[in-house]
C-alpha positions as a Python dict, from the first residue, in 0.01 Angstrom:
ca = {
    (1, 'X'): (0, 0, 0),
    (2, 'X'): (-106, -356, 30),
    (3, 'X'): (-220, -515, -311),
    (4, 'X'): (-448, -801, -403),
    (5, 'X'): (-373, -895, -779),
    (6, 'X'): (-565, -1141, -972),
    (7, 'X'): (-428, -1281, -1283),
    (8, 'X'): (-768, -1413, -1469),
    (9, 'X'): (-926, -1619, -1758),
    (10, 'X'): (-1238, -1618, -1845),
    (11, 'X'): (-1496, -1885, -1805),
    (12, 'X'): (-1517, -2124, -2087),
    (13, 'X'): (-1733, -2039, -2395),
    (14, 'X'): (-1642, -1700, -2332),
    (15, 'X'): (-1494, -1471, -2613),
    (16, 'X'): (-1234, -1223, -2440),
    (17, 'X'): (-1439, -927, -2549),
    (18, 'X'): (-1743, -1106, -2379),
    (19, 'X'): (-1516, -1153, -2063),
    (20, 'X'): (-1380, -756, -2058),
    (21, 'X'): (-1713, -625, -2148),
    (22, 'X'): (-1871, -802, -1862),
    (23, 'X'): (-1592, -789, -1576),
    (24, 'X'): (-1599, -377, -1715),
    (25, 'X'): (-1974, -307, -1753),
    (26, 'X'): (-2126, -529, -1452),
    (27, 'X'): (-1830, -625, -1207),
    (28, 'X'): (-1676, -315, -1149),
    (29, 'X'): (-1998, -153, -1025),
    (30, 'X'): (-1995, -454, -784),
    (31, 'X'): (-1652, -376, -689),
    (32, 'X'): (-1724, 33, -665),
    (33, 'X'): (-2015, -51, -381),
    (34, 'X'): (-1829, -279, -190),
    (35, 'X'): (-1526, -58, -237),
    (36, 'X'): (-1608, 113, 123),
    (37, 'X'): (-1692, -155, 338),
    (38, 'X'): (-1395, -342, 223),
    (39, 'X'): (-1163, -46, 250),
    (40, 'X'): (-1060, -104, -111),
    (41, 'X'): (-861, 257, -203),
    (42, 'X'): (-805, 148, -546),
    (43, 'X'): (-936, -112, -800),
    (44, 'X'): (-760, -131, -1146),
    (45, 'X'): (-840, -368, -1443),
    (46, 'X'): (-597, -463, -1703),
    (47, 'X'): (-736, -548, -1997),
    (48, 'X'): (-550, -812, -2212),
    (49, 'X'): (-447, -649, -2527),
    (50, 'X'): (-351, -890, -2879),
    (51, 'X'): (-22, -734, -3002),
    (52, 'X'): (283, -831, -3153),
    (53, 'X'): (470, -710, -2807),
    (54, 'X'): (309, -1035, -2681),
    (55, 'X'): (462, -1266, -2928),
    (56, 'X'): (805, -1091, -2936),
    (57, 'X'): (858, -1040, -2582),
    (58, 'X'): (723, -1412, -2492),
    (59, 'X'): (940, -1586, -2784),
    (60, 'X'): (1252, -1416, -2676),
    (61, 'X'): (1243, -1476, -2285),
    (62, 'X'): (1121, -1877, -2353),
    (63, 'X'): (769, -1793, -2255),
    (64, 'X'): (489, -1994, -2287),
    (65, 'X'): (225, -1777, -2462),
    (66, 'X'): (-133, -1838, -2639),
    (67, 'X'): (-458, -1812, -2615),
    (68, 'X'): (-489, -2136, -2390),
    (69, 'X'): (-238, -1983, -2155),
    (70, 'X'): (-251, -1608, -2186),
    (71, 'X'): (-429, -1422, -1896),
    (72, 'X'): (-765, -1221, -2034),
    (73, 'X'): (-689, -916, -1766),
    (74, 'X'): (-537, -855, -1445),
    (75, 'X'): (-758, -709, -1132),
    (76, 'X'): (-517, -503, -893),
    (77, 'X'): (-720, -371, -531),
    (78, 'X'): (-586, -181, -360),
    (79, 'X'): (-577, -143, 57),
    (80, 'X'): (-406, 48, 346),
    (81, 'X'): (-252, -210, 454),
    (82, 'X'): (-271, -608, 546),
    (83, 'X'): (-479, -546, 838),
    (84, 'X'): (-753, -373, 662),
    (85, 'X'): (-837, -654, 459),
    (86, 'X'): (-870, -904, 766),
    (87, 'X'): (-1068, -670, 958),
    (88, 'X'): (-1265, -544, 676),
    (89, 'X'): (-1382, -940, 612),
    (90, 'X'): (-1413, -959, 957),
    (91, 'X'): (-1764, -724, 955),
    (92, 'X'): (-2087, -828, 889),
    (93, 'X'): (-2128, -569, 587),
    (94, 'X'): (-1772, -685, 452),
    (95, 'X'): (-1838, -1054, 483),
    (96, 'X'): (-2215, -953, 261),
    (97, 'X'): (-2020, -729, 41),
    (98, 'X'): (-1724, -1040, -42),
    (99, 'X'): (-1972, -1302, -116),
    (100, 'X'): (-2187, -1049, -344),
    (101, 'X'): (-1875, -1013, -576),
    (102, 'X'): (-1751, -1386, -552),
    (103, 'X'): (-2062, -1543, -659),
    (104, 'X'): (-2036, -1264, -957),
    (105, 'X'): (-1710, -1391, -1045),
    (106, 'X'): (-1773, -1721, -1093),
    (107, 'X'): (-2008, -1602, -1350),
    (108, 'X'): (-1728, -1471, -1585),
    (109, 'X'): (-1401, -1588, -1438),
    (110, 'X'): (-1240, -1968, -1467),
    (111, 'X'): (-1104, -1984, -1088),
    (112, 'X'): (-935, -2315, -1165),
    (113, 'X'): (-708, -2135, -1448),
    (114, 'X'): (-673, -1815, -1254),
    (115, 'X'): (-451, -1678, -955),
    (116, 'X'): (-390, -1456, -722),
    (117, 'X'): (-98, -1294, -518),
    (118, 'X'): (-85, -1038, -229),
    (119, 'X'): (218, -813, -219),
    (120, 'X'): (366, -481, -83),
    (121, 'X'): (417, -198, -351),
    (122, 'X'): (763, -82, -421),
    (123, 'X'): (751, 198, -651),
    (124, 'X'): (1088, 211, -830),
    (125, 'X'): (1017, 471, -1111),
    (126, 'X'): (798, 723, -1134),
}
């Protein structure tokens, strides 16, 4: 499987709940009707949990870690492979379906503080 993974914060003024709750109850749909003519297989959201894992973990690997720098969720999609994605873009319907969930995004997500990463899964447990 090919993944697209998006590490995200939310748009400024936003509370995190405000970000989840809208990137949950209005993106996703988005994301579910585009899912076909971008040949997306799988779309998972990772909602940033508070816990004192977080601190622990962060403090004891010299982390940087707070609410200016923590992520607010991580979007994985998933795809067949590379080639999908270019020639799923490459349609008319695909092209219609991107720009539909971009312009939604830059309703909840800061793209400036965010990031993204392509990469090849390598299951190692499980």
């Amino acid at each position: 499987m090919f993944k697209l993974t998006y590490c995200l914060h939310r748009q400024p003024g936003m509370t995190r709940d405000e970000f989840q709750a809208y990137w949950r109850d209005n993106h996703a749909p988005l994301v579910a009707a585009a899912a076909p003519s971008l040949g997306i297989k799988r779309y998972i959201q990772q909602h940033t949990a508070d816990s004192p894992i977080v601190s622990a973990t962060a403090e004891g690997r010299g982390m940087v870690h707070g609410p200016e720098t923590d992520f607010d969720g991580i979007a994985e999609l998933w795809f067949e492979d590379e080639s999908a994605v270019i020639a799923a873009t490459a349609t008319e319907e695909g092209l219609r379906h991107a720009h539909i969930l971009a312009d939604d995004e830059a309703k909840f997500i800061d793209f400036s503080r965010s990031r993204v990463l392509v990469s090849d899964e390598n299951a190692l447990i499980g």
